[in-house]
Each structure stands twice: as C-alpha cells, then as structure tokens.
N, C-alpha and C positions, 0 to 999 in steps of 0.2 A: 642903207636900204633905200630902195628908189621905187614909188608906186608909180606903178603902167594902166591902172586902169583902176574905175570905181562905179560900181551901182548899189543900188536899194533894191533889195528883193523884195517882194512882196508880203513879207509878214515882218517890213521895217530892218532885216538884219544888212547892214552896211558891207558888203563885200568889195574888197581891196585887194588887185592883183601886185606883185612887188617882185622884184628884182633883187637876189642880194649877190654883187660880184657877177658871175654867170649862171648863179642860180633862182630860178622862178619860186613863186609860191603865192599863198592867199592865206588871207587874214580876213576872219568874220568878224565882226563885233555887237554888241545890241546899239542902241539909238543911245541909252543909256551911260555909255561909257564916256567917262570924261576925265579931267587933270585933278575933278577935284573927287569924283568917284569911279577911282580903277573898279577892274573886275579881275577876278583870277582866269588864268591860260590855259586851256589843255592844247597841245600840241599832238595835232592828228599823226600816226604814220600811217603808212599803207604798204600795199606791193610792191616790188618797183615794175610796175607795168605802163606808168607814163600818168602824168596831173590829169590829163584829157580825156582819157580811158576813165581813171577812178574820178572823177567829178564829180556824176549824179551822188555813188554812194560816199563819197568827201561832203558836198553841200549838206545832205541829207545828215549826216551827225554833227556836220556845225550849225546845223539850223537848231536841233537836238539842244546841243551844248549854249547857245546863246539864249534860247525858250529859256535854261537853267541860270542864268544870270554869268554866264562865262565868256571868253573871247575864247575863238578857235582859229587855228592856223596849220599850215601844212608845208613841205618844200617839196621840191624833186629829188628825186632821189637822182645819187649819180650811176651814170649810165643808160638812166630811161629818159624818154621825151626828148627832147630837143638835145638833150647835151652829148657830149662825148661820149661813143662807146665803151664799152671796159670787155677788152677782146677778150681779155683773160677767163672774166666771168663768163661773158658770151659760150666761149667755149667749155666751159664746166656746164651751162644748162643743157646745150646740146647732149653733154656725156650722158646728163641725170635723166633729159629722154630717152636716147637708147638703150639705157639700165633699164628704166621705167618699161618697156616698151617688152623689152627681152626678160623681162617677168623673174627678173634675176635682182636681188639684194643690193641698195645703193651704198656704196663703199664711201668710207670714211675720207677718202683723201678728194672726191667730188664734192663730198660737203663742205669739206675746207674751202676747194677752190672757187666755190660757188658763193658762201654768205660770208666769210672771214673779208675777204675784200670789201664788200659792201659793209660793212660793220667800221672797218678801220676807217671809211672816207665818210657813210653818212655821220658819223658821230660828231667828230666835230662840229660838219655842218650843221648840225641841230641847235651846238652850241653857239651858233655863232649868228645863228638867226635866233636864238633867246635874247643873245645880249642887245639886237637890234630890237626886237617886240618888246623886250622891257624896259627899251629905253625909251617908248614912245606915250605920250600923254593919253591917260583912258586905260592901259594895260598894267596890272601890277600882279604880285606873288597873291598865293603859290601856287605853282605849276604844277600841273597832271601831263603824264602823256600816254595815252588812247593807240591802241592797235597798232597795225603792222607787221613788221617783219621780229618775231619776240628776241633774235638776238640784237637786233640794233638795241629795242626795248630795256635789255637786258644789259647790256651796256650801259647807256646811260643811266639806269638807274644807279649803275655804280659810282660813274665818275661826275656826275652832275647831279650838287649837292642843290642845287636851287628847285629841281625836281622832288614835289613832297609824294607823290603816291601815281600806280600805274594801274590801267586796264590791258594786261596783255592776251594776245589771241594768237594760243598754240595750234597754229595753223601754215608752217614751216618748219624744213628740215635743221637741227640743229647743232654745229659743230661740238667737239667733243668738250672741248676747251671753254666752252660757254658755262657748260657747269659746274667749271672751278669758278669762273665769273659769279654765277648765281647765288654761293653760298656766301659771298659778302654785299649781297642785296640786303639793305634791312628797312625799307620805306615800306608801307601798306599795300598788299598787290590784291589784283581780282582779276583772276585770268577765266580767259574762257576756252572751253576745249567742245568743236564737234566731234561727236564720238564714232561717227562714221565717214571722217575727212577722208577721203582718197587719197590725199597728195600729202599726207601728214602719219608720222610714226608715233602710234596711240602710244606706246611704251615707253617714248622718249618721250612724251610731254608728261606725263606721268613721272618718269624720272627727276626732269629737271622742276616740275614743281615743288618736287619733294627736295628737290637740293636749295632752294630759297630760300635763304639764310632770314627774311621776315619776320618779324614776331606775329604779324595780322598777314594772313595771306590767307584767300576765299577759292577755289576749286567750283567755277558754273559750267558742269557738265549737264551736255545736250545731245540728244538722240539726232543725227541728221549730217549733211554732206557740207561740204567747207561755207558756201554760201548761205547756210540756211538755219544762221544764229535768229532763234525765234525773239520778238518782241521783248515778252518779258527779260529775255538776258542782258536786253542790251538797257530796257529800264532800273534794272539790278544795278549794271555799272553806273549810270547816271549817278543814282542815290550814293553809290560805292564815292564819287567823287564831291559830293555836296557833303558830306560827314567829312571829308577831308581836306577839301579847298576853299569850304566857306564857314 
C-alpha cells in the first residue's frame, strides 16, 4: 500500500488517499487512532460509478463512521474511474439499458454478464486491501462492510471470515447464483431496501433476503426512490454496527 495524498478535514478526521498495485482508494481515521489504540474497520462499497463521482456521498459516511469511533475505507472498483475498462461488462449495461428502455423484463443472462464479473474481480480486491488496512498501525478488527453493490457484499461475507457483520443496500440487480451464495452467509446483516427503487427488483430483494442463511438478519424497509434512504435508516445501521464491532 502506497499513500499519494493526506489532509485533515475539518471536524479532525485524517483522510488518506492510497494506491494498492493499480488500484486507488481512501482510508478515514479519527485523530484517535493509534498502535497502541486500534479502532474497528468498516469498509465502504459503493457503485461502480467511479471514486470521483461517489466522493461527497463516500466522505459523508466516513465522517458518519469515524464520529462512531471507526476507520473507514474504500477502493475502485474495477472497470470505473481511472482503471481499465471491462468491455465485457460495458456491454451487458448497455443491453440492461435497452431492456430498461424497451419496457420489456431484464433477462437472466444480462444479469450475469453484468455483476458476476464484477463480483469475481472486486472480491478479492477487497481482500487484499484488508490485508493492507490491517496491517497498518491504528487499524484493527473487527470489520464491518457498509453498502454497495449487495452481491460483491454477499460475497464476502462468505468467503472473508475476518469480516464480522454487514450493512447491505438492495439497491442492485441480482444474479441467480447469488442466492445459492446467500444461504451460507451466517454473520449479522441489516439490509436496507427502498421500496420504490426504479432500478431495483422489489421481489428479488425480498427473495434473497429471505435466502440469508443469518441467524440475526434486520429488513429496513423505506418508502422512497434509490437515493432517498431517510436519515434514521441509515442511523439504524450505525447503531447495527456499534452492537457488533465494538
């Protein structure tokens, strides 16, 4: 891991831009954080709409999560921002507009080609900027990871056991195959769902919650469009992650 850049924000939280391999990202921390007093992680996801784009709403829940006594971090996703394109996917969102568009039902096989690739490459990634972030003085267990794309989400919570508990936000389309995934998720989840998402199959998020192999899984349905997770939902998961990371 190689830091490229460092400021103080204005309410003291240390932001730290980093490099891992060809991948970018940012790491929050409080003033607080030190070798001899870690703090627990959540690890942001988001869209893959590019670091630059999601910023304001990235800063804005790591500010969130550090006020909470946590370090927050994020990476690129592959295929957005600066990095290599991924034609493949490129061209499956394309299809999912024309579907979209042509007011006709999006087929199972653009859903594949759409988030299954991104699933197979950010995964690792995530791991692999853990093993950097916890290898650094001030950061320690246990990890949360907060929003995003729910099948990357969904994912790791499978295979990355250092990960204790998720906020995820069914607010993506999601392969079939995911919730064979989901029923051997068993860490504490708190998902949110708007119940009027446009770009979101209410029936599928609904399914696959229910496929959440969890013993503690929480359902924060909201009346309102993809953007327009009200306040208290999102103070709901905070608390969701202070019961469980500290």
């Amino acid at each position: 891991m190689h830091f490229t850049s460092e400021q103080r924000l204005d309410d003291g939280v240390l932001e730290r831009g980093f490099t891992l391999g060809d991948i970018p990202g940012i790491l929050w921390t409080p003033a607080s954080a030190s070798a001899s007093a870690p703090v627990p992680l959540i690890l942001l996801g988001h869209p893959p709409l590019g670091l630059d784009k999601m910023y304001p709403r990235l800063v804005a829940r790591a500010r969130d999560a550090v006020a909470d006594g946590f370090a927050a971090a994020t990476i690129e996703l592959p295929g957005s921002g600066d990095r290599p394109r991924l034609a493949a996917v490129d061209q499956a969102r394309a299809d999912l507009r024309r579907a979209m568009q042509a007011g006709g039902p999006v087929g199972e096989e653009i859903v594949d080609r759409l988030v299954l690739p991104l699933v197979d490459r950010a995964v690792p990634e995530w791991q692999a900027a853990l093993d950097a972030l916890l290898a650094l003085p001030g950061i320690g267990g246990p990890v949360g990871y907060s929003g995003g794309v729910i099948s990357i989400g969904t994912r790791l919570a499978v295979v990355e056991p250092r990960i204790s508990a998720a906020v995820l936000f069914a607010g993506s389309l999601v392969p079939r195959i995911m919730f064979e995934e989901a029923r051997q998720v068993t860490i504490p989840l708190h998902v949110l769902l708007q119940w009027d998402d446009e770009g979101n199959d209410r029936q599928a998020s609904l399914d696959l919650f229910d496929a959440f192999g969890s013993q503690e899984k929480t359902l924060h349905a909201n009346m309102g469009g993809h953007t327009g997770v009200p306040q208290f939902a999102g103070d709901a998961a905070a608390d969701f992650f202070t019961r469980h990371l500290k």
